[in-house]
Each structure stands twice: as structure tokens, then as C-alpha cells.
N, C-alpha and C positions, 0 to 999 in steps of 0.2 A: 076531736075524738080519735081519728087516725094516728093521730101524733100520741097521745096516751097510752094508745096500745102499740105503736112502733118501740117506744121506749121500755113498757113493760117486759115485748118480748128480746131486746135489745141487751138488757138487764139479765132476764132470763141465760142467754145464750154467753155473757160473761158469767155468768157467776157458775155453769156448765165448765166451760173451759178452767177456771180456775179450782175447782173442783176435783176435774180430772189433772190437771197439772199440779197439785197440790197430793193427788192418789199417786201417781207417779214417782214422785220427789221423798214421799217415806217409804213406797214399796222397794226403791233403790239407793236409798242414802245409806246404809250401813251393812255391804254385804257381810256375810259369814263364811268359816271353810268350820266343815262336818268331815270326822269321817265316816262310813257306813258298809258294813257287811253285808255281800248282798251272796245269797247260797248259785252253784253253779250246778245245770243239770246238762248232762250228756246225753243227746240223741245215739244211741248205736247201729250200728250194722246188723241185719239181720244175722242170727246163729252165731255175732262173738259177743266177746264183752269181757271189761276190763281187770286184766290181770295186774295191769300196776296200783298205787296209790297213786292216782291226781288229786289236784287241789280243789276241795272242795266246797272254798268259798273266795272269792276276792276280797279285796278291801277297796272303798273309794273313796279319793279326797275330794269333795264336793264343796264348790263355793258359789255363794248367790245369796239372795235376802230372804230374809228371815220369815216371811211370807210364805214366800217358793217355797224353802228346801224345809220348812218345819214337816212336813209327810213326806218325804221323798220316800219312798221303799219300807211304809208301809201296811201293805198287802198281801206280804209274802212274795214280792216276785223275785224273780228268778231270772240268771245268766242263762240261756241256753246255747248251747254250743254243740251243733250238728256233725258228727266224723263222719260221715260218708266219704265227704270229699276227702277228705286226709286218706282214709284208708285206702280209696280206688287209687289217689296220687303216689302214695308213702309206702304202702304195705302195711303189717300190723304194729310197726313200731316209729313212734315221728312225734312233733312237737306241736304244739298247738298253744296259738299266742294270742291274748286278749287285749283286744282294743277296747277304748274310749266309745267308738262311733257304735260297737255291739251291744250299747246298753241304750234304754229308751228311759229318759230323762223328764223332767217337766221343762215348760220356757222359762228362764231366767236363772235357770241354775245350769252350771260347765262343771267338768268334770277335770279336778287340774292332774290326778294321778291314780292308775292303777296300779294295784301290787296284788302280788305275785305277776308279772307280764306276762311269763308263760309256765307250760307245765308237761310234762312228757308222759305218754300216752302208748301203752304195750295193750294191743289185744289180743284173746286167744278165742280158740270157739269151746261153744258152751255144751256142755253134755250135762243130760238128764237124767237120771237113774231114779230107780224103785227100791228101797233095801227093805223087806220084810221088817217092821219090829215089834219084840213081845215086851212087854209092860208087867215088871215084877213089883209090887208095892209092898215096903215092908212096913210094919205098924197101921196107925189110923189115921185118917187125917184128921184137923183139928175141927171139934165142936160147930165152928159155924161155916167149914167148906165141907160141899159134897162134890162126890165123883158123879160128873154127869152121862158118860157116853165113853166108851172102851173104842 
């Protein structure tokens, strides 16, 4: 009786291991390279904000199986890239350069290239204004829009 159920579980615990060694073996026999857009947000500094055009997306060349990288990015996310430190180090004008390690990936997929690598960064401070405006409407508008609120 012992030995029935030795072997049973015995069995068991091969046919486990081969299982997952066999899940293993397609989830990494055929990686892929992707490339994928991922959108870039700027933290700023209190009271400026950016006078130049930065870049306002990267590209990434992403390789890994087909598994992994079929969802990678998404969800909408998003490069964040904090200038504080730039501005307290650099002043309002200086470069800011995008790594590999600044993006949060899933396991099994690397990152073999970013582009654009960097991108330059002018800030200015921001001023708020009020400008009175009057609203002159000529003719009517059409049949199935109205004016709701002046």
C-alpha cells in the first residue's frame, strides 16, 4: 500500500516538473523585438514651465517572448521625468537624458534601445493674467445647438 502511493506521488511530482519545464521552454524559445511609444510627462518646478519644445514621446526597442511583451505599455503609462533636480543643478536651461533603467518594464522583457536619448529643456516662470472678454455673436446658430451660459 505504501509503495502505491509512494509511486503515485512520485509520478505526480515528475509530471509537475515537466510541466513547468516544458512552460518555460515555449515561454522563451522564440523571443521578439517590439518597438513601442511610450508618452513622456514632466514634473516641473513650482511657478515655471516650459518654454522650449521637448520630446514628447520616446520610442523603445523592446525584446523578449511573446508572452511577456504582447502588453507591455498598455495602460497608458507614462516616462515621468522629475526637473527639480536639473533646474536647482543647471539653471533654467540644460539637458535631460533618458535611460533604459527610468522605465518600469515587466520580467522577461530588456529594453535593447531608446530614442530620442536626450532632449533640451528651457524654462521660464509662468504668469497668469485676467483679460476681460466680450462675446459678439453674428447670425444664429444652427437648429440643433443652443447657447447655454454667457
Amino acid at each position: 500500500m505504501k509503495r502505491e502511493t509512494a509511486q503515485r506521488h512520485s509520478l505526480k511530482i515528475i509530471a509537475i516538473f515537466f510541466a513547468v519545464s516544458l512552460w518555460f521552454y515555449v515561454l522563451n524559445s522564440e523571443p521578439v523585438q517590439i518597438e513601442r511609444k511610450l508618452a513622456v510627462h514632466y514634473i516641473l518646478p513650482k511657478g515655471l514651465g516650459i518654454a522650449s519644445l521637448p520630446v514628447s514621446e520616446v520610442t523603445l526597442k523592446l525584446k523578449g517572448s511573446k508572452a511577456f511583451i504582447q502588453n507591455v505599455f498598455s495602460n497608458k503609462e507614462r516616462l515621468n521625468v522629475d526637473l527639480n533636480p536639473y533646474f536647482v543643478s543647471s539653471g533654467k536651461n540644460f539637458k535631460v537624458k533618458f535611460y533604459a533603467s527610468d522605465v518600469s518594464i515587466p520580467f522577461g522583457v530588456e529594453i535593447l534601445d531608446i530614442s530620442p536619448k536626450e532632449t533640451t529643456i528651457e524654462l521660464d516662470r509662468v504668469v497668469m493674467t485676467e483679460f476681460p472678454v466680450k462675446v459678439h455673436f453674428i447670425g444664429n446658430p444652427p437648429k440643433d445647438r443652443k447657447i447655454k451660459e454667457l
